[in-house]
Every structure is written in C-alpha cells, then in structure tokens.
LUMBA-399984 format. One record per residue: z, x, y of N, C-alpha, C in turn; residue in three letters. Coordinates in steps of 0.05 Angstrom, whole numbers, plus 5000, padded with zeros to 4 digits. Atoms other than C-alpha are relative to their C-alpha. Layout:
# LUMBA-399984
 n.pz n.px n.py ca.pz ca.px ca.py c.pz c.px c.py type
    Z    X    Y     Z     X     Y    Z    X    Y  ALA
...
//
This chain:
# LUMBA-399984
 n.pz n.px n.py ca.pz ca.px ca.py c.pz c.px c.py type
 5012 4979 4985  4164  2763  8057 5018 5023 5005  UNK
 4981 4985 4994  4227  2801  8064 5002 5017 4981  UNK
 5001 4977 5020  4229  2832  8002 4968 5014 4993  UNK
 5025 4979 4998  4147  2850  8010 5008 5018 5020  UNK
 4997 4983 4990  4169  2883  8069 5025 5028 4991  UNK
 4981 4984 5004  4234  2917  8045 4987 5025 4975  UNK
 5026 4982 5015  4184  2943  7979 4986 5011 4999  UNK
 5025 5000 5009  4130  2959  8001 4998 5028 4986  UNK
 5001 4968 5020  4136  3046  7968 4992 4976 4981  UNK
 5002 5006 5032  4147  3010  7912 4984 4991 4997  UNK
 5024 5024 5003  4102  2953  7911 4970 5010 5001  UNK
 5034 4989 5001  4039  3002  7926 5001 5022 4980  UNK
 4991 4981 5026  4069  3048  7867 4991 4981 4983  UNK
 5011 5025 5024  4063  2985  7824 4979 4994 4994  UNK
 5026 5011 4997  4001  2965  7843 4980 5020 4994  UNK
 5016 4986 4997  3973  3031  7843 4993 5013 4960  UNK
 5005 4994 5024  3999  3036  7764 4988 4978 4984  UNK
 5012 5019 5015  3977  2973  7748 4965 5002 4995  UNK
 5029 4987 5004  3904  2997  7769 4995 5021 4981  UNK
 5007 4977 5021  3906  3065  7736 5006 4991 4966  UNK
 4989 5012 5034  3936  3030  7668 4980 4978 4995  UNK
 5022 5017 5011  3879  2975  7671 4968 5010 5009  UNK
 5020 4986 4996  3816  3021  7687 4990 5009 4981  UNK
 5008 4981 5015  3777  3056  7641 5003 5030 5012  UNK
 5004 4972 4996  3796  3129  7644 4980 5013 4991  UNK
 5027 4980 5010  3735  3180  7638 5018 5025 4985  UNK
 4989 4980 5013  3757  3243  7590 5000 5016 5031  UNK
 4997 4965 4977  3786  3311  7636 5002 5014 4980  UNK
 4985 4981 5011  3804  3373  7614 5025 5002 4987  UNK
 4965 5000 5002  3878  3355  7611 5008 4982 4972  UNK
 5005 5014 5020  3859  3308  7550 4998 5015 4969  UNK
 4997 4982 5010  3858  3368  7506 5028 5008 4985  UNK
 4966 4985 5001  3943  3375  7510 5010 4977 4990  UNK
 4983 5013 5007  3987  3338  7473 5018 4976 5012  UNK
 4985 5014 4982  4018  3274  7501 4999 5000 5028  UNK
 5002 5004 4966  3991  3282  7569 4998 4967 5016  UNK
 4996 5027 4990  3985  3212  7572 5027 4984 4999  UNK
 4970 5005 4997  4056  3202  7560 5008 5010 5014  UNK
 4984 4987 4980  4082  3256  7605 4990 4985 5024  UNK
 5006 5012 4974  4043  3214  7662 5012 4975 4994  UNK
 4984 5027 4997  4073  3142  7643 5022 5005 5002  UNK
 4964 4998 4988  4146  3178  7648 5000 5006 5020  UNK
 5002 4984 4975  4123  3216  7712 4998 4968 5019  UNK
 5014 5024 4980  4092  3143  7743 5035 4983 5001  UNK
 4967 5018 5001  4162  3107  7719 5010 5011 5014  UNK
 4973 4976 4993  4205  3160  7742 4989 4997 5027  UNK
 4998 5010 4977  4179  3158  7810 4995 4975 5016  UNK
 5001 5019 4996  4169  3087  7811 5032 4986 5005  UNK
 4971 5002 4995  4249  3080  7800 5015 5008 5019  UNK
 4985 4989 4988  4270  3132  7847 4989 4990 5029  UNK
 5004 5006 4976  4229  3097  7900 5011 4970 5005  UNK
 4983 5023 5004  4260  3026  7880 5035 5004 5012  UNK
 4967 4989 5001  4334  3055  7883 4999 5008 5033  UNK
 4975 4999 4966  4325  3084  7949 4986 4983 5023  UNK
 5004 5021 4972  4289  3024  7980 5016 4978 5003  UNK
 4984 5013 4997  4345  2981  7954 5026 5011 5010  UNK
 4983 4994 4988  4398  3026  7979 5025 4977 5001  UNK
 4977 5023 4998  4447  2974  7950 5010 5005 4974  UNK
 4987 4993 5024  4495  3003  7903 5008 4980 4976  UNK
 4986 5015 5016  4521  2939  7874 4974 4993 4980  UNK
 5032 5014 5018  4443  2918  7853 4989 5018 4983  UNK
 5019 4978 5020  4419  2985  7828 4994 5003 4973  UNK
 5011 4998 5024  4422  2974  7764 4987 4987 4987  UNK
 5014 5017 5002  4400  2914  7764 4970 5009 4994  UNK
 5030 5005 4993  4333  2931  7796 4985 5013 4971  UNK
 5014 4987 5019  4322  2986  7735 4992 4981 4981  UNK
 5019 5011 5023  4299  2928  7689 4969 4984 5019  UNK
 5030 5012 4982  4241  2904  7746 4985 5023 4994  UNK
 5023 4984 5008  4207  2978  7729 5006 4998 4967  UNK
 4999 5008 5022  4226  2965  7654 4980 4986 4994  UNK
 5028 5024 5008  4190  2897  7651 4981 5003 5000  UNK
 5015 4991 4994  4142  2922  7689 4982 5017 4987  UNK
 5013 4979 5021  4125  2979  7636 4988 4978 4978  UNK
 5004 5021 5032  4127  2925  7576 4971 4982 5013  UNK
 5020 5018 4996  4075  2877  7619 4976 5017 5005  UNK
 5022 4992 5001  4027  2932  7628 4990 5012 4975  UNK
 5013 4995 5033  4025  2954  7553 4988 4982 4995  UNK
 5010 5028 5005  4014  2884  7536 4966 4989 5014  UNK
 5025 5005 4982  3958  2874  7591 4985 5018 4987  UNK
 5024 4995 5007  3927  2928  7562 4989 4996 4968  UNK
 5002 5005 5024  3933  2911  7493 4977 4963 4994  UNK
 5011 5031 5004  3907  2834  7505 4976 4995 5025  UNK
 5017 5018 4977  3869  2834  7571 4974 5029 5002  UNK
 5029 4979 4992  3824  2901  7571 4985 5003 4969  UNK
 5020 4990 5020  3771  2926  7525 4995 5023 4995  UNK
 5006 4972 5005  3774  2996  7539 5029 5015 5009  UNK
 4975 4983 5008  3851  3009  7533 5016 4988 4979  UNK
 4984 5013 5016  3901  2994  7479 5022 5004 5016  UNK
 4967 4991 5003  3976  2983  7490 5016 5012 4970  UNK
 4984 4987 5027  4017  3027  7455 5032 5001 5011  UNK
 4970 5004 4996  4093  3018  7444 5008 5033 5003  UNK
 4984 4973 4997  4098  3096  7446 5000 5003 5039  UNK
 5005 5004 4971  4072  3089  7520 5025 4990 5018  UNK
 4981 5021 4988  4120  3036  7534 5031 5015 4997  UNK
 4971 4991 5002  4189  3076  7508 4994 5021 5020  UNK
 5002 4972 4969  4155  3141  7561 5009 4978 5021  UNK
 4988 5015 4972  4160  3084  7619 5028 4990 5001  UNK
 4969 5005 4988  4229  3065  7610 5018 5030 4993  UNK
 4987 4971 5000  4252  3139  7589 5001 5014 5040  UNK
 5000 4996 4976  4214  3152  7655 5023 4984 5032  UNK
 4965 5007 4981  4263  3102  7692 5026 5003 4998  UNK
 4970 4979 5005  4322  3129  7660 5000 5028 5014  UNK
 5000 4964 4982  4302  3200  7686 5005 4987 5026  UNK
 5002 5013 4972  4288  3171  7750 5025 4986 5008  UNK
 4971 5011 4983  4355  3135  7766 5018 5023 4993  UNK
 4983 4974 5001  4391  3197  7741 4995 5015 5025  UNK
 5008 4981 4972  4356  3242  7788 5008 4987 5034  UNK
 4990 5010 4971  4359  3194  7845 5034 4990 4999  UNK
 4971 4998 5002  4443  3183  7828 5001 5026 5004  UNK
 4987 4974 5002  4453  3258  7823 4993 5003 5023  UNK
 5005 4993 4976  4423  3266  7883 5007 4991 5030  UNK
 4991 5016 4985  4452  3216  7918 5028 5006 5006  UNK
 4958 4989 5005  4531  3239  7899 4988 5019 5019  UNK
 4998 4974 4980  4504  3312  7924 4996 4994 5023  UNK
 4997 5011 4970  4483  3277  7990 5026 4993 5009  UNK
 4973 5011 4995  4550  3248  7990 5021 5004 5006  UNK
 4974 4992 4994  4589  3298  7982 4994 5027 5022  UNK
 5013 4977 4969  4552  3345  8044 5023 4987 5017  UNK
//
C-alpha cells in the first residue's frame, strides 16, 4: 500500500495510458500529420517518467525506476497486438515510448541540477 500511495501521479498516468492504448480511437483531424501517433506515445512516456523520477525523489533508484516506464511501453504494444481487435502493436510505437522516457529523465535531471544549483 505504500508504494500505491507514494505513486499514485504515476499510477493514474499508467492507467490512464493503458486505457487510451487499449480503446478504439475514432479518426480527428490531427490524423492527417505524420507520426502524430508517435509524437503522443513519446509525449505520454516522457511525462510518465518525469512524474516517476520526482515521486521517487531517490537518487540512488532513479534509474532503476526508468525500466518500470520501459516495460511498461513493451506490455502495452503487446496487449495491443494480442488482446485487442481494433489496435495493432507496433515496434515503431514501442522505440517512441522509451525515446519518450529517455527525454523525460533528461529533462527532469537537467532540471533538477538547475534547482540545485539556485
């Protein structure tokens, strides 16, 4: 229970991509542009990491945690590749979600030094 409570950003980030990644999406407008569905699986990683990082606020673990949004990416390609009917997993998907947690622990490190050094 300790780590649901210490999680929870994260854990309703998770939850919230695990819904949008096993839904059927309806077409938008924004379906039109190139890779928009990639720029949102780096965008969902990326702040899925930087909210991980600063709820563990534990330097020695941090890098650890970046393979919990990793895995995380790989088990929802998969899910959608084997458990839905109206999404595929795609491995291009899957290299945006861990690019997106690479961005994401960058940003939240850089940002963290500049805090540091105020």
């Amino acid at each position: 229970m300790k780590i649901l409570r210490k999680y929870r950003i994260s854990l309703a980030i998770a939850l919230a991509i695990w819904v949008v990644c096993l839904i059927p999406i309806p077409e938008t407008p924004l379906d039109k542009y190139s890779f928009v569905d990639e720029w949102t699986h780096f965008v969902m990683y990326g702040i899925l990491t930087i909210s991980m990082l600063y709820e563990s606020r534990s330097r020695e673990t941090s890098t650890h945690i970046l393979l919990i949004p990793i895995g995380n990416g790989l088990l929802v390609e998969l899910a959608q590749a084997y458990l839905t009917t109206c999404r595929s997993g795609d491995w291009f998907d899957a290299l945006c979600n861990t690019l997106g947690v690479f961005v994401g622990a960058v940003i939240f490190w850089s940002l963290s030094q500049m805090r540091r050094k105020k």
